[in-house]
Backbone as CSV, one residue per row, in Angstrom:
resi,resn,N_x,N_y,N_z,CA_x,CA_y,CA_z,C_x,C_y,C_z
1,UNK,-355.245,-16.201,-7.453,-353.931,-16.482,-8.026,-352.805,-15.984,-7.113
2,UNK,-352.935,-14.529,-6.731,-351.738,-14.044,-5.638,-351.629,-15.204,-4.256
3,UNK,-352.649,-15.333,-4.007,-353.169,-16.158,-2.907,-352.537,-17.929,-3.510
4,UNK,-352.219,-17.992,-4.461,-351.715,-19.501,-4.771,-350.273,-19.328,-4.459
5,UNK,-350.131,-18.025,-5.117,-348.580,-17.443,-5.007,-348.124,-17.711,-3.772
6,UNK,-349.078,-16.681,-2.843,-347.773,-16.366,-1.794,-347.825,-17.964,-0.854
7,UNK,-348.762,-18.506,-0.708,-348.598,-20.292,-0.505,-347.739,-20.966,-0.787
8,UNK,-347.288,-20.811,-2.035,-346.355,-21.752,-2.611,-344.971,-20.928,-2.044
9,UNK,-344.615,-19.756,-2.002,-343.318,-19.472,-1.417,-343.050,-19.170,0.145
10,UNK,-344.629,-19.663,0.852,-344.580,-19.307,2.834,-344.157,-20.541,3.236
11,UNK,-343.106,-21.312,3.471,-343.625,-22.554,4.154,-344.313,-23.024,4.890
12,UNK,-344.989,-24.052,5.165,-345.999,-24.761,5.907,-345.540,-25.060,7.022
13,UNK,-346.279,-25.192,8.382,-345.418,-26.113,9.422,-344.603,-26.819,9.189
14,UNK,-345.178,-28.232,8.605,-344.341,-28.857,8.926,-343.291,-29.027,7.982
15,UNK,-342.728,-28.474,7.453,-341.587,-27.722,6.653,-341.082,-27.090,7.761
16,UNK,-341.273,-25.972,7.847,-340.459,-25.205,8.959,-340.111,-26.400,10.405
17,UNK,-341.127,-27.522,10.926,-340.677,-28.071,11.802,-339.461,-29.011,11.504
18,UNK,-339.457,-29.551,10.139,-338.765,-30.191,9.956,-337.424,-29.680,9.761
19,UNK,-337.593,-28.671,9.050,-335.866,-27.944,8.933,-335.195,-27.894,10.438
20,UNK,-336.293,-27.004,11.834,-336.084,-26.609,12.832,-335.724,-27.873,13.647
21,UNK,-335.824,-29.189,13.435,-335.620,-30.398,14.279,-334.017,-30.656,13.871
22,UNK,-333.287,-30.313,13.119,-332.300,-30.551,12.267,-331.389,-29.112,13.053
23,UNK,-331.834,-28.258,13.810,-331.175,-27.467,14.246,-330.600,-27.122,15.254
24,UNK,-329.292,-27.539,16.528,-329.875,-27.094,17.806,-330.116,-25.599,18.254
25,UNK,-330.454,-25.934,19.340,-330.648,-24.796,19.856,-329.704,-23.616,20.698
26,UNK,-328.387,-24.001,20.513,-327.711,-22.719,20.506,-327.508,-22.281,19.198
27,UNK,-327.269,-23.255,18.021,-327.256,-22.658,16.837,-328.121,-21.485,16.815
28,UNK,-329.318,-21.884,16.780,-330.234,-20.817,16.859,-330.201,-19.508,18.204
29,UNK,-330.335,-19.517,19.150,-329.801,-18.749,19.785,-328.722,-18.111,19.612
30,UNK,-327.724,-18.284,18.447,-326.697,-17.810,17.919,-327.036,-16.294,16.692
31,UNK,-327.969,-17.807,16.261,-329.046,-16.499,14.701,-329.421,-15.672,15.154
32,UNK,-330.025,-15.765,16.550,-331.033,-14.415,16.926,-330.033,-13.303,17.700
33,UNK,-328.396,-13.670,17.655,-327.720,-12.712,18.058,-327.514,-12.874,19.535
34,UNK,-327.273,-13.809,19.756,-326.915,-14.915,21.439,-328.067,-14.295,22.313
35,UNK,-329.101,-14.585,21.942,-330.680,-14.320,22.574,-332.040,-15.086,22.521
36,UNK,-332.811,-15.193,23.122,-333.764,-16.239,23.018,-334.057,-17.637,23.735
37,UNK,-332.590,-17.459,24.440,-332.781,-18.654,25.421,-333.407,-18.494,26.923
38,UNK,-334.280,-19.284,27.156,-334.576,-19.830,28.522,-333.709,-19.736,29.529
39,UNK,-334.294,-19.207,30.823,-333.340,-19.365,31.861,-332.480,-20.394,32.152
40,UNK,-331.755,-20.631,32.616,-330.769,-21.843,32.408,-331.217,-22.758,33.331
41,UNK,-331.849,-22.343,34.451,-333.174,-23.587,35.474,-334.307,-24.189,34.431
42,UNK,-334.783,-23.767,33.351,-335.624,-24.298,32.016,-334.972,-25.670,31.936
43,UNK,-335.438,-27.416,32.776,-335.088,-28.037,32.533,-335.984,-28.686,31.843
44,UNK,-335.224,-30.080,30.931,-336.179,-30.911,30.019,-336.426,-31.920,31.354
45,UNK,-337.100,-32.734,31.647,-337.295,-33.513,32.482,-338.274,-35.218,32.070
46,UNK,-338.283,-35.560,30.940,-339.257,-36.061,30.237,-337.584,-37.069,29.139
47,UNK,-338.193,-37.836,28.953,-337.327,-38.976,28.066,-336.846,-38.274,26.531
48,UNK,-338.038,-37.225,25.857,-337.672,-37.086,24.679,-337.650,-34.908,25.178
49,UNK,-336.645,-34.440,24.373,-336.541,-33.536,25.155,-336.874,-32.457,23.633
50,UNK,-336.549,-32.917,22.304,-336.440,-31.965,21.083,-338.219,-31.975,20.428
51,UNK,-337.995,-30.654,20.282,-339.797,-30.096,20.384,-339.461,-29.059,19.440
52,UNK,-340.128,-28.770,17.971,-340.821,-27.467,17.654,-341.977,-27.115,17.265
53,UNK,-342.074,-26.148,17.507,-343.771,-25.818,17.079,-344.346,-24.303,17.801
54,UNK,-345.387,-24.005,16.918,-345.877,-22.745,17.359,-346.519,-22.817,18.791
55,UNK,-346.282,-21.121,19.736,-346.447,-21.121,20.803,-348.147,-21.292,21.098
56,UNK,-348.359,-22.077,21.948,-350.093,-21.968,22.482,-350.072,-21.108,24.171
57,UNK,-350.267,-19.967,24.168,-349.665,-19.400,25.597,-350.615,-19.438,26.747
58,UNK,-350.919,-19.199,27.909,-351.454,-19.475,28.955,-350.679,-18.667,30.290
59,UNK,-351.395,-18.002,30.891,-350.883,-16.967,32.151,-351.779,-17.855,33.219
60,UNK,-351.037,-18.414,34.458,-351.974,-19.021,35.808,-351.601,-17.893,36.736
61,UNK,-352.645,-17.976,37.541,-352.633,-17.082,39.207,-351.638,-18.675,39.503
62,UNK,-350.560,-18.290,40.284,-349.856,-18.789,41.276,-350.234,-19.707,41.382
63,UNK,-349.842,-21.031,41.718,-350.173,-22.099,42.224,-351.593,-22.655,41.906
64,UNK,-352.309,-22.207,41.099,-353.825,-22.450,40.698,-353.487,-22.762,38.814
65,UNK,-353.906,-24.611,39.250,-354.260,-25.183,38.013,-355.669,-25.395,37.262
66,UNK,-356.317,-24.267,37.653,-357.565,-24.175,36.857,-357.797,-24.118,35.433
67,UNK,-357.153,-23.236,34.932,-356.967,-23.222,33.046,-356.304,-24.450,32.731
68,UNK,-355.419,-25.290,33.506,-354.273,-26.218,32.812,-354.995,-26.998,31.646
69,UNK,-355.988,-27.608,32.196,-356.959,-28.655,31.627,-357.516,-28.174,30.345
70,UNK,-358.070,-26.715,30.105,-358.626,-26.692,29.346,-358.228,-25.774,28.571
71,UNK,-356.720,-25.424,28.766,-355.525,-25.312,27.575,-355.469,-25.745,26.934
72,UNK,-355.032,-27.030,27.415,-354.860,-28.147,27.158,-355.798,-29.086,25.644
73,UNK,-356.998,-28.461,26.092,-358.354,-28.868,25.271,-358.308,-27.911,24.530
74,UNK,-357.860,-26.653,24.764,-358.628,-25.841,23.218,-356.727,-25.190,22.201
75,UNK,-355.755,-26.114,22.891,-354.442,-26.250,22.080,-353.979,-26.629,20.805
76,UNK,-354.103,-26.294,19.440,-353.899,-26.783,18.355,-353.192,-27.898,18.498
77,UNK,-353.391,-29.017,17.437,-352.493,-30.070,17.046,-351.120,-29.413,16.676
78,UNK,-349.942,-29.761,17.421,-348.950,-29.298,17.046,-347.833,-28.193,17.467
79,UNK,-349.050,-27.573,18.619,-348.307,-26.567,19.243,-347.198,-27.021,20.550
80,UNK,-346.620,-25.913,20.909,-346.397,-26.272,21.832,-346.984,-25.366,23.169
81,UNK,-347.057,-25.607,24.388,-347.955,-25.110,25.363,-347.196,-24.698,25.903
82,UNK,-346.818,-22.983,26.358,-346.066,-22.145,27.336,-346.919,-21.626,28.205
83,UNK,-346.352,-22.142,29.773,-347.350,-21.397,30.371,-346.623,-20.895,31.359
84,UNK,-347.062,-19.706,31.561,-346.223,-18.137,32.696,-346.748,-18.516,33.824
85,UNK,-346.333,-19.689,34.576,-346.869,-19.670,35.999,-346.035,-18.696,37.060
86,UNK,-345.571,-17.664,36.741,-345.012,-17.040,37.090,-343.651,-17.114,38.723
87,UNK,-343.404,-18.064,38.374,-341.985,-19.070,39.082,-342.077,-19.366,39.935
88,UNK,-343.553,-19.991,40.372,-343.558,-20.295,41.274,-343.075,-21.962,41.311
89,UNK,-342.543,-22.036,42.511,-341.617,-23.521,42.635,-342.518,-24.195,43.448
90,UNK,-343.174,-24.133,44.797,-343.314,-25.018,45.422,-344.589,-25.417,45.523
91,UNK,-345.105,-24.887,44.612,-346.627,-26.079,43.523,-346.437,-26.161,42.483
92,UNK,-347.473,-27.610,42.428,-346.754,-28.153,40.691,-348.141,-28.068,40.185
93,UNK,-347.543,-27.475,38.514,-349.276,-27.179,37.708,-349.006,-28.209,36.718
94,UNK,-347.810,-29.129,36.626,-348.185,-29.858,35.827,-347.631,-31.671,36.466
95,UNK,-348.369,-32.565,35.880,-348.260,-33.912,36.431,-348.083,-35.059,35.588
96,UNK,-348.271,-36.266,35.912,-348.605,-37.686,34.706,-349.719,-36.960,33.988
97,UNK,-350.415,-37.082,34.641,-351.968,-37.078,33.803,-352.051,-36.328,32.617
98,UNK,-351.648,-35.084,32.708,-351.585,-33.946,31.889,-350.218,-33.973,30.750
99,UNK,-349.858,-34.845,31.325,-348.575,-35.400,30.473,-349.056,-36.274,29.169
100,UNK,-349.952,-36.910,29.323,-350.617,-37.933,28.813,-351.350,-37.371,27.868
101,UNK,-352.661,-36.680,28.771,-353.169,-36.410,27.948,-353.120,-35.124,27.165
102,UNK,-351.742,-34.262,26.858,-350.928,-33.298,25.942,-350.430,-34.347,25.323
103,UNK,-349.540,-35.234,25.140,-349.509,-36.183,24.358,-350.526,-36.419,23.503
104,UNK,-351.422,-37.358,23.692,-352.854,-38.007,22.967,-353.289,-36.680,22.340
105,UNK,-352.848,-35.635,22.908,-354.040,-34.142,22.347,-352.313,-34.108,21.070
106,UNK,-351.882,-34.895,20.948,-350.540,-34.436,20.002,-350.035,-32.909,20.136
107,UNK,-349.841,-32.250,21.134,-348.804,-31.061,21.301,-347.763,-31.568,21.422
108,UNK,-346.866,-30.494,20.367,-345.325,-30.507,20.794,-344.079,-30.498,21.678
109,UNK,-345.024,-30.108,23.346,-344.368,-30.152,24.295,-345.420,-29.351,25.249
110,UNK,-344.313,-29.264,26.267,-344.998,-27.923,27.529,-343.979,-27.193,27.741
111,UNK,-344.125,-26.089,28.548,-343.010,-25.200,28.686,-343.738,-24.529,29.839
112,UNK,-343.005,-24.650,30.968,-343.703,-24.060,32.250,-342.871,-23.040,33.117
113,UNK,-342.999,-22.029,33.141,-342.457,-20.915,34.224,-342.889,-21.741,35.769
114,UNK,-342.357,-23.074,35.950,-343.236,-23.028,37.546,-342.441,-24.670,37.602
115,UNK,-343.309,-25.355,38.343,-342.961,-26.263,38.800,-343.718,-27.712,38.581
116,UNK,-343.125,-29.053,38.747,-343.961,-29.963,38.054,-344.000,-30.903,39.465
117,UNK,-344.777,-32.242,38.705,-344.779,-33.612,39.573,-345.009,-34.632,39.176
118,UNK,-344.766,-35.613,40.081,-344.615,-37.360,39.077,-343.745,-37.564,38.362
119,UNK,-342.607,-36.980,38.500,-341.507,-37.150,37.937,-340.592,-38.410,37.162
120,UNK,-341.176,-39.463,38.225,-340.999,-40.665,38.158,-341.790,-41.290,36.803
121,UNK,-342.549,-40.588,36.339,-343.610,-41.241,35.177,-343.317,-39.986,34.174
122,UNK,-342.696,-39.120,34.517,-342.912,-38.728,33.086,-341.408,-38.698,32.715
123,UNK,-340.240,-39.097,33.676,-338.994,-39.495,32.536,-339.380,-40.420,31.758
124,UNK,-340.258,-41.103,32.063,-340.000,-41.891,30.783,-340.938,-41.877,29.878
125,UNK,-341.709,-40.914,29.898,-342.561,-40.207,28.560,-342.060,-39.533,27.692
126,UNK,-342.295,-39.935,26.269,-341.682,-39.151,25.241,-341.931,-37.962,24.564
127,UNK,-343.361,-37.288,25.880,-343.633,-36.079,25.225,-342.686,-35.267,26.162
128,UNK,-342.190,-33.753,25.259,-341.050,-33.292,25.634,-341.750,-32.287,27.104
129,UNK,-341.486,-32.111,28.706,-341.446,-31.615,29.491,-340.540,-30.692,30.491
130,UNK,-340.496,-29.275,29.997,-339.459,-28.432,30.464,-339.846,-27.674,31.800
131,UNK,-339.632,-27.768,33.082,-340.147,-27.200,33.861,-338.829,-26.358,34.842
132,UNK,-339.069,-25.314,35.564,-338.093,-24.685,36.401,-337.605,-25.998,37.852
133,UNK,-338.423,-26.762,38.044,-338.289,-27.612,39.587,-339.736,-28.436,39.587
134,UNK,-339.381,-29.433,40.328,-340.238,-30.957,41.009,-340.439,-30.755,42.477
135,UNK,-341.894,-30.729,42.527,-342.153,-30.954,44.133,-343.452,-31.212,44.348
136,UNK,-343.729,-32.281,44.693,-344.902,-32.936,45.462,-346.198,-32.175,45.741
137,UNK,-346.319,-30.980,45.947,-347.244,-30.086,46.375,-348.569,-29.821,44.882
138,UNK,-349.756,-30.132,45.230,-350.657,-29.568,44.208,-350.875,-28.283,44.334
139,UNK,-351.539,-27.971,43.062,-351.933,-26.490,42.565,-353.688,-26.869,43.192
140,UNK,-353.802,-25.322,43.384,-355.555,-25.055,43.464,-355.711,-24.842,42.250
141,UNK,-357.494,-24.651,42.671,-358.413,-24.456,41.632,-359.190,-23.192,41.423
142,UNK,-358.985,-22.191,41.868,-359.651,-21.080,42.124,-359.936,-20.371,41.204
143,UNK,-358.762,-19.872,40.161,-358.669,-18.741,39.672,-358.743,-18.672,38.137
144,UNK,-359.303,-17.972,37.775,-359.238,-17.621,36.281,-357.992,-17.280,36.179
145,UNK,-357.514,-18.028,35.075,-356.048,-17.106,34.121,-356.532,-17.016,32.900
146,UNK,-355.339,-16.560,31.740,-355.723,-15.694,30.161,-354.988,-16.722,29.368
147,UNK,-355.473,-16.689,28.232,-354.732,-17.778,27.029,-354.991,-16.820,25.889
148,UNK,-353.422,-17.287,25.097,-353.425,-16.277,23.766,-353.472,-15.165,24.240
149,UNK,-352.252,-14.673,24.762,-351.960,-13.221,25.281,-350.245,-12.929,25.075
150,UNK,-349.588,-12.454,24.918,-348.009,-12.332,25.370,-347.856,-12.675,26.755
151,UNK,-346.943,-13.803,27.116,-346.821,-13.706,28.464,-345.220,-13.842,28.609
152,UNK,-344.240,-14.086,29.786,-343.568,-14.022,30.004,-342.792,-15.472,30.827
153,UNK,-342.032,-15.891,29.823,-341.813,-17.495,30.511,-340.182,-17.684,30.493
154,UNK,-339.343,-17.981,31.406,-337.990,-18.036,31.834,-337.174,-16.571,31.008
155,UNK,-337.708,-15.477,31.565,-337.035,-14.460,31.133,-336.925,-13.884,29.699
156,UNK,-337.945,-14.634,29.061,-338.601,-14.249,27.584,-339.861,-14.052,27.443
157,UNK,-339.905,-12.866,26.459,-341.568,-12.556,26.085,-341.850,-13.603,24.871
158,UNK,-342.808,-14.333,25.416,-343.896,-15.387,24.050,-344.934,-14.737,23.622
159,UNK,-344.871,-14.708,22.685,-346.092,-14.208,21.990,-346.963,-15.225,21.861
160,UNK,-348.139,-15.328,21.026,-348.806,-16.563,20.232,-348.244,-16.766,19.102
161,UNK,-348.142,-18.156,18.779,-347.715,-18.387,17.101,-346.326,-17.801,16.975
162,UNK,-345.056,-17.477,17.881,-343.707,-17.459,18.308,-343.299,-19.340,18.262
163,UNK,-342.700,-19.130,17.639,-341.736,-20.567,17.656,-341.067,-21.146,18.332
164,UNK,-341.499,-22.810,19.340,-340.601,-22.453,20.368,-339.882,-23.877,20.222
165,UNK,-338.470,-23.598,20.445,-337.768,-25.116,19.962,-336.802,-25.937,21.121
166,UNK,-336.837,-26.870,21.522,-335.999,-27.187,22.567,-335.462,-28.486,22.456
167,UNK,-334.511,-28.645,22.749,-333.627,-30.144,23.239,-332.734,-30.187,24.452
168,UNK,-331.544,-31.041,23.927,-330.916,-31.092,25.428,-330.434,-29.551,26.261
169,UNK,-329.684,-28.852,25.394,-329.366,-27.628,25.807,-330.555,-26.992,26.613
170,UNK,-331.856,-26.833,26.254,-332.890,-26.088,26.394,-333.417,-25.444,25.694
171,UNK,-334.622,-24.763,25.955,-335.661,-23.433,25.306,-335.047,-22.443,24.007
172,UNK,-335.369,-22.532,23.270,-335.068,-21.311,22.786,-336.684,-20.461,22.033
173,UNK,-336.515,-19.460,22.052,-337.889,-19.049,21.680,-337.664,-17.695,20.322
174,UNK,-338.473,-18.263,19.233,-338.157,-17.254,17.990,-339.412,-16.643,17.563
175,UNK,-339.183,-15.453,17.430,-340.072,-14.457,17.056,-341.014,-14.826,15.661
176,UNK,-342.029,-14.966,15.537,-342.481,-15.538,14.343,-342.351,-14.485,13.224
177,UNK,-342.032,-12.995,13.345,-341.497,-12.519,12.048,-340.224,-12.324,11.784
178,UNK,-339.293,-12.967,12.827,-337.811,-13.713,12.235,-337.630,-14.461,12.052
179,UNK,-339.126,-15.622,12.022,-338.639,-17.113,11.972,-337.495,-17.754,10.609
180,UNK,-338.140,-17.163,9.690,-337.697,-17.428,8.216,-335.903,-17.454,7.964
181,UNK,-335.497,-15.930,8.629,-334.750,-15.471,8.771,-333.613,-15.993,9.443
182,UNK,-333.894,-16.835,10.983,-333.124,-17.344,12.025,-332.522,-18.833,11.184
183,UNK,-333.865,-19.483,10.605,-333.812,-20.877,10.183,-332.503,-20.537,9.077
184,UNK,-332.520,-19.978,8.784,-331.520,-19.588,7.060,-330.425,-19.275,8.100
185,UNK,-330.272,-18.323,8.927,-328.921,-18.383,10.025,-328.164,-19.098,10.517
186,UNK,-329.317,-19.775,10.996,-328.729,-21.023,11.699,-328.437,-22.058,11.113
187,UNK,-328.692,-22.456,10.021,-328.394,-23.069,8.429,-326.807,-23.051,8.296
188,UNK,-327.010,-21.421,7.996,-325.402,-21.339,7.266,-324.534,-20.861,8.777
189,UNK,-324.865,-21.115,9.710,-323.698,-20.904,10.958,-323.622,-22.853,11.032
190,UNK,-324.364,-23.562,10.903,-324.255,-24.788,11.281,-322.974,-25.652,10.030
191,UNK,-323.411,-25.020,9.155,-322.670,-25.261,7.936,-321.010,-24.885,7.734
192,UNK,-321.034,-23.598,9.114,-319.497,-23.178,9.032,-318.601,-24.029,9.939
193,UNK,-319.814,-24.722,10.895,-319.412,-25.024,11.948,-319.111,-26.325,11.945
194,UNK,-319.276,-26.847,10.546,-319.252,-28.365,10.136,-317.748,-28.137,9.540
195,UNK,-317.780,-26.903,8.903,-315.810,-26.904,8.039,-315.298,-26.740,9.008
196,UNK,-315.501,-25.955,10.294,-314.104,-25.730,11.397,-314.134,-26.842,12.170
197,UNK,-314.809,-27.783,12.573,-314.860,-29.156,12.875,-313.722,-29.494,12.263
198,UNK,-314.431,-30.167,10.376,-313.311,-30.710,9.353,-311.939,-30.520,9.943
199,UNK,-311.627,-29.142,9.852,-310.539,-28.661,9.749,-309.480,-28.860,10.620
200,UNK,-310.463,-28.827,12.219,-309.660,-29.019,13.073,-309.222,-30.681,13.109
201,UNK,-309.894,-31.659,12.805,-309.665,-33.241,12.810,-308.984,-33.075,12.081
202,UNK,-308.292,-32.348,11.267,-307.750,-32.390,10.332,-306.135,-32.000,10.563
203,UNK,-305.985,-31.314,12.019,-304.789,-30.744,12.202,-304.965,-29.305,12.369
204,UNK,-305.622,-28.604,12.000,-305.515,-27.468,12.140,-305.321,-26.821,13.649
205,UNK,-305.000,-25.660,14.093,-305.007,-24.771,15.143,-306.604,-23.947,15.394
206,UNK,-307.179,-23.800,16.092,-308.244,-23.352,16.799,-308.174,-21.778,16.628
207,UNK,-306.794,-21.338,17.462,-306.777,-20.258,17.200,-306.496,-19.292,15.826
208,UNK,-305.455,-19.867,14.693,-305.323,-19.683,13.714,-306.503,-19.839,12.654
209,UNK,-307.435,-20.521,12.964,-308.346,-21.260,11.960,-309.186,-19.914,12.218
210,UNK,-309.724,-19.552,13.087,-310.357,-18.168,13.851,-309.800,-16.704,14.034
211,UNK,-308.755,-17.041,13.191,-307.620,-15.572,13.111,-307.771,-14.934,14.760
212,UNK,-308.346,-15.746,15.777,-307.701,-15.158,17.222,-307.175,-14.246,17.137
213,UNK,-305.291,-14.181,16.758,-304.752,-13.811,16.810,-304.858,-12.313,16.508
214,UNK,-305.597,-12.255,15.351,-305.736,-10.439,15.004,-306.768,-9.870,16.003
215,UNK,-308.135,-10.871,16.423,-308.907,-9.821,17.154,-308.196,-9.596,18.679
216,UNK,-307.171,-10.161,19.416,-306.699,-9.984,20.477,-305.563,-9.262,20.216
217,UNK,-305.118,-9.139,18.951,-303.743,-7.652,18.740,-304.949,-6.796,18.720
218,UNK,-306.217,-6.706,18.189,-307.109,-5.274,17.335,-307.287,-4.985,19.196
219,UNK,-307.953,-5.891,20.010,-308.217,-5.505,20.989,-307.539,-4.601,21.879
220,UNK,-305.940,-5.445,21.832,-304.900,-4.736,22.524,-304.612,-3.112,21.963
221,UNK,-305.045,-2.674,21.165,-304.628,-1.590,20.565,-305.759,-0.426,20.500
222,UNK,-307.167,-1.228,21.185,-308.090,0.063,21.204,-308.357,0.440,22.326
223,UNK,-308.655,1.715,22.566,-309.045,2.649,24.043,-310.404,2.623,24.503
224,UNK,-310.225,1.465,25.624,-311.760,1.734,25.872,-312.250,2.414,26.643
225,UNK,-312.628,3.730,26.142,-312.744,4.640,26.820,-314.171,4.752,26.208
226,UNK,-315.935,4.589,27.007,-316.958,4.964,26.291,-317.585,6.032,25.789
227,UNK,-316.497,7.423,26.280,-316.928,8.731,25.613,-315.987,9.058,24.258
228,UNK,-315.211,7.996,23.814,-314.616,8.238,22.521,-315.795,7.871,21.218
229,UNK,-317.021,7.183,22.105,-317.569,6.407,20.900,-319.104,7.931,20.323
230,UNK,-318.657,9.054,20.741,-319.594,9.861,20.240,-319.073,10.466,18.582
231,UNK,-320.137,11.078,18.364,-320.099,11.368,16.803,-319.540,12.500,16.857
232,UNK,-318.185,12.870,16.683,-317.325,14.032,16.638,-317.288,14.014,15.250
233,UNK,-315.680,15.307,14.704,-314.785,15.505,13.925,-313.802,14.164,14.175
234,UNK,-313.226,13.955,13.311,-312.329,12.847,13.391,-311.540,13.405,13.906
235,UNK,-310.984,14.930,13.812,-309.660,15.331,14.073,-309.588,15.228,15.630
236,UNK,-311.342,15.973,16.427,-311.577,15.775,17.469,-311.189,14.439,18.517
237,UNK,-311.665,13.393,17.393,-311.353,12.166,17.863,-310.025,11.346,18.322
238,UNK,-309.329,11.952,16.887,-307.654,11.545,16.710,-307.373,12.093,18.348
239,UNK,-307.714,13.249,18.595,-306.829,14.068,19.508,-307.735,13.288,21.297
240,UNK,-308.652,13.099,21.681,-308.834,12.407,22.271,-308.062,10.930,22.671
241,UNK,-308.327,10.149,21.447,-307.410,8.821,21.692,-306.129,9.026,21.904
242,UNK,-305.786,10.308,21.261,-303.742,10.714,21.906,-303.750,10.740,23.241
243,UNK,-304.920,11.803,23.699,-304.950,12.315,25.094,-304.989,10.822,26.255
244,UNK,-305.561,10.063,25.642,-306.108,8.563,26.319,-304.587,8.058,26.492
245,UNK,-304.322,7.976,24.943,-303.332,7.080,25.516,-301.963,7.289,26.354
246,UNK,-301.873,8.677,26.513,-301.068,9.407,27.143,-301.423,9.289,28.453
247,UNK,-302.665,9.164,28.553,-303.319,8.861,30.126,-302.739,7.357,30.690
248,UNK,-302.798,6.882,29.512,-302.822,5.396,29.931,-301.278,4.949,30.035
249,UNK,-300.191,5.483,29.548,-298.620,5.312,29.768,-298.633,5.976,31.176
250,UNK,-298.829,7.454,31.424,-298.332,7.836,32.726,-299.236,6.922,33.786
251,UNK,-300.260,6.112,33.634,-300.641,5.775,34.795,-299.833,3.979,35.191
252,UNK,-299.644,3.633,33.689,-298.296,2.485,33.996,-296.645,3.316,34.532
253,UNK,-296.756,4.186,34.355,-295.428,4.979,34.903,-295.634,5.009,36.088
């Protein structure tokens, strides 16, 4: 019975994918507190670029596409595939082929710390492909790498089963025990962001609509000085910010 319970109030994938397709991705990068995004070289390169779904992770030795394939094969329906090729640019671990057949295997995308190829065939594939750079050069075959580990892909830690969502903007990557949390964020920031739209077609001022105006008087009026921000006496404090600002007239004098 608890077990019917907590089912009925966890959402399911594709619930959560569906809300998350409806979201972009700075919105969200907004929820998580302007964090979570992909390096800004994280390009989409592929015809359809909006992807969510849980992370399937993968670590390669350098330039060695040995695991790619059979990531690939043991990848849930639905995920999406991050893999830490650790930036390297001038071999590509991913191609057509593998394009294809991540498609047919129905994953949600790829996501590569590294570099791709065939560029020419996979703009116009609609499975979503984010890579750092394109260049002609193949990967070896040598080396064992790890799957289902934390790895590290455009300046973010992925976990497994981390949420990873992308479109035109790019990457964003959500912690799967904030997922719940971000989606409801990014909800009601998208929702505010639909009235200050309204408002402004409407005539309104940008800056007024955003009370600007008070946080650039509040600004003008505080001392930024970073040893005022310790836990004193207030009185201590009062008498500091005097001392500051007394500093700060004689040095315009």
């Amino acid at each position: 019975m608890q077990r019917q319970e907590r089912s009925r109030k966890a959402p399911n994938d594709r619930v959560l994918r569906t809300r998350l397709s409806t979201l972009k991705t700075a919105l969200l990068s907004d929820a998580l507190g302007k964090t979570g995004g992909l390096d800004h070289d994280m390009k989409c390169f592929s015809a359809k670029c909006q992807m969510a779904g849980p992370a399937a992770t993968l670590r390669v030795h350098p330039a060695d596409i040995l695991m790619i394939g059979r990531a690939i094969s043991e990848c849930p329906k639905g995920s999406v595939l991050v893999i830490d090729g650790q930036g390297e640019l001038n071999t590509a671990l991913w191609g057509i082929v593998t394009t294809v057949v991540a498609r047919l295997k129905k994953l949600e995308g790829v996501v590569i710390d590294g570099a791709i190829r065939d560029i020419e065939g996979i703009r116009r594939e609609r499975f979503p492909v984010f890579a750092r750079a394109i260049v002609p050069n193949a990967g070896g075959a040598e080396y064992l790498g790890e799957s289902g580990i934390p790895i590290q892909c455009g300046g973010v830690v992925v976990n497994p089963g981390d949420w990873v969502v992308g479109d035109e903007d790019g990457v964003v990557v959500i912690p799967l025990a904030r997922l719940l949390a971000v989606i409801k964020m990014a909800e009601h920031l998208r929702a505010l962001e639909t009235r200050i739209e309204r408002e402004i077609r409407r005539g309104k001022d940008l800056v007024s609509l955003l009370r600007y105006d008070e946080l650039l008087e509040q600004k003008a009026n505080q001392v930024f000085l970073p040893q005022l921000r310790f836990k004193g006496d207030k009185s201590d404090l009062r008498t500091l910010k005097a001392k500051a600002l007394c500093i700060g007239r004689s040095n315009l004098d």
